[in-house]
Short mmCIF file of the C-alpha atoms (twelve columns), coordinates in Angstrom:
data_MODEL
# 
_entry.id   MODEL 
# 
loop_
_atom_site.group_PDB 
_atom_site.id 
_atom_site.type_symbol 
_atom_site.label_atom_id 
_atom_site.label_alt_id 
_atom_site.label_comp_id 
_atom_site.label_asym_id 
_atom_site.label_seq_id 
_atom_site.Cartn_x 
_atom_site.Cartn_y 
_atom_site.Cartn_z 
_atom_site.pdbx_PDB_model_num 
ATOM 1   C CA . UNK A 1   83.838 -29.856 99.289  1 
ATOM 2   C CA . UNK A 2   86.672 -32.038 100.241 1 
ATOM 3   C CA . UNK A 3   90.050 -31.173 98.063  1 
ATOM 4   C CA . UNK A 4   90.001 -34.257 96.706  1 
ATOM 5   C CA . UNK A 5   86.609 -33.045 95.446  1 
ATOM 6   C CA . UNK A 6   87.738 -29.897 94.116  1 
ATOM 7   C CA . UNK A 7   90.774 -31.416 92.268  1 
ATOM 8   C CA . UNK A 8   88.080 -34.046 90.260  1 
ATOM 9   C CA . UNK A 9   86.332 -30.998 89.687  1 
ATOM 10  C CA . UNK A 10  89.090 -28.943 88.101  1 
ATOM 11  C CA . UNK A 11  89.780 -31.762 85.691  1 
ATOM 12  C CA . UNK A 12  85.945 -32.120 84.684  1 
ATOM 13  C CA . UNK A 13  85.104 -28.815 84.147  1 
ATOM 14  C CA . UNK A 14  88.220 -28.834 81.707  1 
ATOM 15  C CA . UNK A 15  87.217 -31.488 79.964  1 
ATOM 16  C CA . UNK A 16  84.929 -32.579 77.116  1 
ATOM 17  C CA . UNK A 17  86.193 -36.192 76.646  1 
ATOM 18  C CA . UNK A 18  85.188 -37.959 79.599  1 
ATOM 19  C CA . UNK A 19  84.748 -41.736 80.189  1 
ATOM 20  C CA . UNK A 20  84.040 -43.394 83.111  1 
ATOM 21  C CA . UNK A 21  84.606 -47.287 84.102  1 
ATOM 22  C CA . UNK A 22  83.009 -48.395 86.903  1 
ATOM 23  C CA . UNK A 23  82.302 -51.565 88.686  1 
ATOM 24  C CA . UNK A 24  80.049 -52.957 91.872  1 
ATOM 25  C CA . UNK A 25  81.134 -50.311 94.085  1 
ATOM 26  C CA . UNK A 26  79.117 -47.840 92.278  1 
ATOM 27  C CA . UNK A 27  76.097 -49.410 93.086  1 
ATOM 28  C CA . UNK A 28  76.765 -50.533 96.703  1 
ATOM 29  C CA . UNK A 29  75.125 -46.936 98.091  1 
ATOM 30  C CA . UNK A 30  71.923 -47.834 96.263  1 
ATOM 31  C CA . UNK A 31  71.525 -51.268 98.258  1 
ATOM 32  C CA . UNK A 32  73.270 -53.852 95.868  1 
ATOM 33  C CA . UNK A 33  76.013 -55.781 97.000  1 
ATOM 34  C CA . UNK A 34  79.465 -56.575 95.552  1 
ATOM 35  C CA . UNK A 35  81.022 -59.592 95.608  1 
ATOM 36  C CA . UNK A 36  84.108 -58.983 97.539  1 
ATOM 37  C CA . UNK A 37  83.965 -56.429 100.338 1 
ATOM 38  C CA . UNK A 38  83.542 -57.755 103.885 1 
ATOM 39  C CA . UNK A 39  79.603 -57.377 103.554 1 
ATOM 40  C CA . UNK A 40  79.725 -58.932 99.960  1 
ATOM 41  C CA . UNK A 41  78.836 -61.984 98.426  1 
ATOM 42  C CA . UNK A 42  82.185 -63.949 98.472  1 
ATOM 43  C CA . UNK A 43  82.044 -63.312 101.982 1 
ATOM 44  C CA . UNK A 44  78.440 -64.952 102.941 1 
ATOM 45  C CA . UNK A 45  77.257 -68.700 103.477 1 
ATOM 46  C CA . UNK A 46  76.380 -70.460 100.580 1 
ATOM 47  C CA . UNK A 47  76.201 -74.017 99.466  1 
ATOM 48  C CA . UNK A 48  78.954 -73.225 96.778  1 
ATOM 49  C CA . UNK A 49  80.774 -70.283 95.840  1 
ATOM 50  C CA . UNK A 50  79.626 -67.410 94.226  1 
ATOM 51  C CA . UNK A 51  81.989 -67.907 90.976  1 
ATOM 52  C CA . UNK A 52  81.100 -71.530 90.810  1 
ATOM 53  C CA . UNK A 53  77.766 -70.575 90.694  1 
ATOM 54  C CA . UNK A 54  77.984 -67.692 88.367  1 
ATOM 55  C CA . UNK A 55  79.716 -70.388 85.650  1 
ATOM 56  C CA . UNK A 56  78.367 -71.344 82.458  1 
ATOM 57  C CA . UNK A 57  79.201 -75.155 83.574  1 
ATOM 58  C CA . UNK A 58  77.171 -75.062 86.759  1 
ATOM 59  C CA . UNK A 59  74.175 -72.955 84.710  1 
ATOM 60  C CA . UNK A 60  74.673 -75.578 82.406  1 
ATOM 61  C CA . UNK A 61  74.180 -78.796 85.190  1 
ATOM 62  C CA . UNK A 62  72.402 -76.879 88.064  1 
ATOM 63  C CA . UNK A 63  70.211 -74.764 87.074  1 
ATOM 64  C CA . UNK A 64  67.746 -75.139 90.085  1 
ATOM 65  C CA . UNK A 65  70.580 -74.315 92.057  1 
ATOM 66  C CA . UNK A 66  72.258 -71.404 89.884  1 
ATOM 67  C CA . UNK A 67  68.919 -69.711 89.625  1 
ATOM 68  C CA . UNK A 68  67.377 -69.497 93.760  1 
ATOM 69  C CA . UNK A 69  71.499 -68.115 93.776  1 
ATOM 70  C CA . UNK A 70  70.111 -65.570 90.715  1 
ATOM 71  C CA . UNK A 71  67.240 -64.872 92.354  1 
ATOM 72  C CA . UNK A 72  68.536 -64.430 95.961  1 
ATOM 73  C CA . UNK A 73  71.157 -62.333 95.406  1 
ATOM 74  C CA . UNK A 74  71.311 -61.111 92.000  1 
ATOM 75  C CA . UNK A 75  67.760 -59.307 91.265  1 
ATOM 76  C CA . UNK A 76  67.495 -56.090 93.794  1 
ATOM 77  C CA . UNK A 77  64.073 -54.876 93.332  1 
ATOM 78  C CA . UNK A 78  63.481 -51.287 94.305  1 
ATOM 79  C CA . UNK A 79  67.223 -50.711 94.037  1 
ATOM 80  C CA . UNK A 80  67.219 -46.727 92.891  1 
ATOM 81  C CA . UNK A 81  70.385 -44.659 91.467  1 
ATOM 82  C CA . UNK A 82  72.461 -43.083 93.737  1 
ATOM 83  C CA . UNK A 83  74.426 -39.289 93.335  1 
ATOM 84  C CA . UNK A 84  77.031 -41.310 91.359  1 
ATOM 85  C CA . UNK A 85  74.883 -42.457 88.491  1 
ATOM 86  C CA . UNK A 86  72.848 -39.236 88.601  1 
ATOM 87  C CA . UNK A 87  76.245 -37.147 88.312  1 
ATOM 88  C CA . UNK A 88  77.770 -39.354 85.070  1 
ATOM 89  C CA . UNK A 89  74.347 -39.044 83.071  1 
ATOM 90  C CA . UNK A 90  74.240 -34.937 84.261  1 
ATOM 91  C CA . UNK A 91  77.885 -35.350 82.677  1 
ATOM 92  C CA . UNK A 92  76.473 -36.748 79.926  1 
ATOM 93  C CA . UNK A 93  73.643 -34.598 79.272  1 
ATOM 94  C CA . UNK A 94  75.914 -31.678 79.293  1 
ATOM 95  C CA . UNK A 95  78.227 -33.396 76.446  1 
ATOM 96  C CA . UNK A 96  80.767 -33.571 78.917  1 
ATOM 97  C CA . UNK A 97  80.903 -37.248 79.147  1 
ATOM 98  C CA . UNK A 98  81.345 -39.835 76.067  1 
ATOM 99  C CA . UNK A 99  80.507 -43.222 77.831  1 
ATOM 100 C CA . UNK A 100 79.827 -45.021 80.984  1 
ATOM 101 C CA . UNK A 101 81.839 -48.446 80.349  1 
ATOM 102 C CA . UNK A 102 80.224 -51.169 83.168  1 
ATOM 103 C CA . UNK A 103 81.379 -54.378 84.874  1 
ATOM 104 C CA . UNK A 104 77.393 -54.166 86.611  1 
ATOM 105 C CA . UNK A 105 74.253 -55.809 85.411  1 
ATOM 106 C CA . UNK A 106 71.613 -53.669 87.459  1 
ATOM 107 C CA . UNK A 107 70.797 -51.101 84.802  1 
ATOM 108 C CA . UNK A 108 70.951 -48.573 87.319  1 
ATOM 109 C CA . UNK A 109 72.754 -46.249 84.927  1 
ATOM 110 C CA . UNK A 110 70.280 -46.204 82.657  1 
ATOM 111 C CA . UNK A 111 67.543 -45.616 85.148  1 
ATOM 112 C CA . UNK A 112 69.770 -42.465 86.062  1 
ATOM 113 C CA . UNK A 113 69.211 -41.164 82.534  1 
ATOM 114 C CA . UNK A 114 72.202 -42.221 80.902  1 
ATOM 115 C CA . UNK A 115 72.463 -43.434 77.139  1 
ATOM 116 C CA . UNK A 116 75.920 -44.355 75.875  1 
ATOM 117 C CA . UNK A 117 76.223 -47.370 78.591  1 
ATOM 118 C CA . UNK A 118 78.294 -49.873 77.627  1 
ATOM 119 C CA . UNK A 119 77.549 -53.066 79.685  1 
ATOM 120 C CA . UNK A 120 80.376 -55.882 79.825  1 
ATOM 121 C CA . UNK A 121 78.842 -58.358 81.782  1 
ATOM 122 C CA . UNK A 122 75.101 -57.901 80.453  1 
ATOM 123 C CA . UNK A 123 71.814 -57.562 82.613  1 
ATOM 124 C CA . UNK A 124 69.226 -58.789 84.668  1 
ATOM 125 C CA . UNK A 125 66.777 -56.609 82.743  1 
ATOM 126 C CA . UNK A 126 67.316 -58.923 79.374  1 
ATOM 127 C CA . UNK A 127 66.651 -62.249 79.225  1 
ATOM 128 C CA . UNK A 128 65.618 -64.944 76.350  1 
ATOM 129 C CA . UNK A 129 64.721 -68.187 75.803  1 
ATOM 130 C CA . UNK A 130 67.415 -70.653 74.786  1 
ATOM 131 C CA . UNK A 131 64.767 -72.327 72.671  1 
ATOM 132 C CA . UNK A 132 62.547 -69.548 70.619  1 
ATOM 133 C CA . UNK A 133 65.193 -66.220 71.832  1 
ATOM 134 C CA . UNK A 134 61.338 -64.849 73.427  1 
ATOM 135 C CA . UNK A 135 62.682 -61.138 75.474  1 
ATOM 136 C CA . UNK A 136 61.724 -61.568 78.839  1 
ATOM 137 C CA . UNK A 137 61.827 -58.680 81.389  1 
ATOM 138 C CA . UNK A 138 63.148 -58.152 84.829  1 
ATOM 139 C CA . UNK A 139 59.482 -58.504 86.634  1 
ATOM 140 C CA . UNK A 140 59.405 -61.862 84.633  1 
ATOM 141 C CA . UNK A 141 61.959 -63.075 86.502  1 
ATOM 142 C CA . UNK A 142 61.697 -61.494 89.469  1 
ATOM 143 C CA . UNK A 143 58.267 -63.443 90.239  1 
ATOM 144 C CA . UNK A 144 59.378 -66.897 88.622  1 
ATOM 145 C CA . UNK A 145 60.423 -69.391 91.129  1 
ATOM 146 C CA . UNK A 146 62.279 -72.216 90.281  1 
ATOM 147 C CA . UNK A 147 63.963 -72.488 86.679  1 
ATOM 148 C CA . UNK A 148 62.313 -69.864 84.257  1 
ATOM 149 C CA . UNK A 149 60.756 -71.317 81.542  1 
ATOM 150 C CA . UNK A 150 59.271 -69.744 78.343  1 
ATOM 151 C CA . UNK A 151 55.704 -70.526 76.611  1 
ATOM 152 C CA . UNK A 152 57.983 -72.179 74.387  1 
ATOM 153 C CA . UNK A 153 59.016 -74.881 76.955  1 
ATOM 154 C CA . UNK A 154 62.365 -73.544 76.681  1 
ATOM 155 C CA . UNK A 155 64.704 -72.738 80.034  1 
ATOM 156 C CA . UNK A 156 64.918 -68.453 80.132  1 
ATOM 157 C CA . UNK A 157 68.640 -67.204 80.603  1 
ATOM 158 C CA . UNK A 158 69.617 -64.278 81.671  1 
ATOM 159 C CA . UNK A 159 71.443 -61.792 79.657  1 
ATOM 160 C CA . UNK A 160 74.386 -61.890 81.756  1 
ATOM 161 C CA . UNK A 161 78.299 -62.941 81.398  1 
ATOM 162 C CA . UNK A 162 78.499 -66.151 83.422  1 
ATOM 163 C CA . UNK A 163 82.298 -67.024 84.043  1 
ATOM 164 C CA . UNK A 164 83.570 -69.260 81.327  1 
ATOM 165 C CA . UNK A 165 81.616 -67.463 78.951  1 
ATOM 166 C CA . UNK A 166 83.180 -64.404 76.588  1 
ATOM 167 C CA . UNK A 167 82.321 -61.114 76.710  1 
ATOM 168 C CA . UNK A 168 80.238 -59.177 73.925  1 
ATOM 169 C CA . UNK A 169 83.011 -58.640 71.126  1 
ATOM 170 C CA . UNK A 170 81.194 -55.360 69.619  1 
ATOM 171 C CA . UNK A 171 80.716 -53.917 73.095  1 
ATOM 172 C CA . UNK A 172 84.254 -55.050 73.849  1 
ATOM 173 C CA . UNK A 173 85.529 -53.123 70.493  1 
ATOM 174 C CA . UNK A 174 83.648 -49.861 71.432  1 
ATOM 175 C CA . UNK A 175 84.838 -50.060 74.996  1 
ATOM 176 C CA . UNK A 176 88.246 -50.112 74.256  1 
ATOM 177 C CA . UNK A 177 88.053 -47.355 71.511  1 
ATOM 178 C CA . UNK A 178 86.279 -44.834 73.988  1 
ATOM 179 C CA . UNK A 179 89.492 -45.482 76.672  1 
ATOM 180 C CA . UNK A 180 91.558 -44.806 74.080  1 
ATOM 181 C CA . UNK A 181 90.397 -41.545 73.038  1 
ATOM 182 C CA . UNK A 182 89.250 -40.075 76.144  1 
ATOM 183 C CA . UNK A 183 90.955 -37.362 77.698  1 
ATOM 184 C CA . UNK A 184 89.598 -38.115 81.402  1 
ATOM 185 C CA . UNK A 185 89.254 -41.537 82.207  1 
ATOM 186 C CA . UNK A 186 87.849 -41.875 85.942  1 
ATOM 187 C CA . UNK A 187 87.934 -45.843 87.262  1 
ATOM 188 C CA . UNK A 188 85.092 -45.906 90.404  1 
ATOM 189 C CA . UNK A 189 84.118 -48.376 92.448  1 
ATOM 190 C CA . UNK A 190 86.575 -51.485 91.292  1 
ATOM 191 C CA . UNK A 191 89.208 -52.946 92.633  1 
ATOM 192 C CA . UNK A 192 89.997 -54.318 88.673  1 
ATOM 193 C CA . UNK A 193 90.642 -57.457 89.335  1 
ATOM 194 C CA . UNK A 194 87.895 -59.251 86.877  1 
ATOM 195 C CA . UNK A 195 89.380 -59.951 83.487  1 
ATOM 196 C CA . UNK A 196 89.315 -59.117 80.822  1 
ATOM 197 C CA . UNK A 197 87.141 -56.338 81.262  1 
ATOM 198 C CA . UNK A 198 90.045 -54.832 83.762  1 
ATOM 199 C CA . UNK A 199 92.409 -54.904 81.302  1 
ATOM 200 C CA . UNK A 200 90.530 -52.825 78.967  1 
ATOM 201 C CA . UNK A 201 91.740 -49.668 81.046  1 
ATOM 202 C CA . UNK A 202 95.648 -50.252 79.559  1 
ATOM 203 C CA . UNK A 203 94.673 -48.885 76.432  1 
ATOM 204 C CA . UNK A 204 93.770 -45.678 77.920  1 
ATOM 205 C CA . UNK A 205 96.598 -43.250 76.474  1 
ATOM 206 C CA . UNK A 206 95.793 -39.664 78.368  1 
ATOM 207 C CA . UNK A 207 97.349 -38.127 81.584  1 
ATOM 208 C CA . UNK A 208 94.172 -37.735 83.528  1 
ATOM 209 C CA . UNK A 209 93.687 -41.012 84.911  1 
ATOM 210 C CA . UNK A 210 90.912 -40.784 88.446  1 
ATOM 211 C CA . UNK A 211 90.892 -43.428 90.768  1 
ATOM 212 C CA . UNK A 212 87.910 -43.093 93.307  1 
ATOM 213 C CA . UNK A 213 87.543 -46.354 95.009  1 
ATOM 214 C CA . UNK A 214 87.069 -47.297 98.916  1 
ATOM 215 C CA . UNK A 215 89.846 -49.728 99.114  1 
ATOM 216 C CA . UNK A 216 93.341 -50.403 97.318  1 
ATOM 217 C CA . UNK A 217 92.803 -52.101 93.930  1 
ATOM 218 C CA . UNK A 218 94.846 -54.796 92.564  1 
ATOM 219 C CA . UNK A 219 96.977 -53.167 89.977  1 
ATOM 220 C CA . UNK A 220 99.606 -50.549 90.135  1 
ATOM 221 C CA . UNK A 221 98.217 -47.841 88.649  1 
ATOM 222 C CA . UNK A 222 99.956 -44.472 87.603  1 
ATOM 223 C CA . UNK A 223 96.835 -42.393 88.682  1 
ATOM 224 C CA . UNK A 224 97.259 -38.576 88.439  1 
ATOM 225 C CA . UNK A 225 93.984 -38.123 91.488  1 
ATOM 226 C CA . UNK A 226 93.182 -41.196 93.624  1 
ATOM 227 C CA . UNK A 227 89.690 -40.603 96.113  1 
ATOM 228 C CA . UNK A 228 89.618 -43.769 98.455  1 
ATOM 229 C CA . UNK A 229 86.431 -41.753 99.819  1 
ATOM 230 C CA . UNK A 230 82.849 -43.676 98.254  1 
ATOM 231 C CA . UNK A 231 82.396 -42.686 95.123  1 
ATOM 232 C CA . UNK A 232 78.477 -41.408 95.278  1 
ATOM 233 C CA . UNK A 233 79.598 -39.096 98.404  1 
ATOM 234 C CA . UNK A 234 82.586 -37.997 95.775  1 
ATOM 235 C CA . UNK A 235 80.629 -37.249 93.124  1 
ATOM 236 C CA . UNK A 236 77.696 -35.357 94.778  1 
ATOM 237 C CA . UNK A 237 79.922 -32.628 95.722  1 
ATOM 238 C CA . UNK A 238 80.978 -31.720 91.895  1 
# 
């Protein structure tokens, strides 16, 4: 166990009030790719980029285009969780942990056993008609090519926070009240640089603030541990 290890683990194992806030690169060791480290989406060929694709706008007056985007690079079949998700739902199987607060739309937390997941950006395993609000699954899209459509005739949207779009007010509320009560708040795998959902962690109000991420993130943070190591090779050591 590296010491970096050891000191995360001294803080868990004193702690009951855990909350963790993580974004894409907690699910880059399971085979999905973020959007901007050298092997992520910002940085390969498309016709346009990611973020204008990802907007409500061009949903709105592209869709053949927005979804072969959505169904290129967005929906990872056979994408399992890695030690990192499997760690935060042990955590919160042993009461240790309050909430996993995520930036991702893979549902890979979930699939690691974890309940109290609080998704800011949505995911690919919801989506509804715009015409009858019909739940369609992820294997509904997955093997849909072209624009979804519903019995209905209507187009199927994904669950997801396009940009231009606001985030989930309730699931903003709760988010913010679990950083503000937690005793351990451990940021992984973000360089918090997405708003708003980064500036959710300024209401955190403790003096155990973890930073585990591979590169340097964009705001000056105060951190009491920082682990620049990945964060699924971190957390399979605890």
């Amino acid at each position: 166990m590296t010491d970096a290890a050891k000191n995360l683990k001294e803080l868990v194992d004193s702690s009951d009030n855990i909350v963790f806030f993580g974004g894409a690169g907690v699910s880059t060791e399971s085979g999905i790719p973020d959007f901007r480290s050298t092997n992520g989406l910002y940085h390969q060929e498309w016709k346009y980029p990611p973020e204008t694709i990802l907007s409500h706008t061009f949903y709105e007056s592209n869709p053949t285009e927005f979804f072969r985007f959505y169904h290129a690079k967005l929906l990872v079949p056979g994408a399992q969780p890695n030690a990192a998700h499997k760690k935060l739902a042990q955590w919160e199987q042993e009461g240790k942990l309050k909430a996993v607060i995520t930036q991702n739309i893979d549902g890979l937390h979930q699939a690691a056993g974890s309940k109290n997941v609080l998704e800011l950006h949505g995911s690919v395993h919801r989506n509804y008609c715009e015409r009858c609000g019909k739940f369609y699954g992820f294997d509904f899209m997955l093997h849909t090519d072209g624009v979804p459509h519903c019995d209905c005739g209507g187009i199927v949207k994904p669950d997801v926070v396009l940009y231009e779009e606001g985030l989930d007010p309730q699931t903003l509320s709760d988010a913010v009240r679990f950083i503000s009560e937690a005793d351990i708040l451990i940021i992984g795998g973000t360089s918090l640089n997405v708003y708003p959902a980064a500036g959710m962690i300024h209401y955190y109000r403790g003096h155990k603030l973890v930073l585990i991420n591979k590169t340097a993130v964009v705001q000056d943070l105060a951190a009491n541990l920082v682990i620049t190591d990945p964060i699924g090779e971190t957390l399979a050591q605890l």
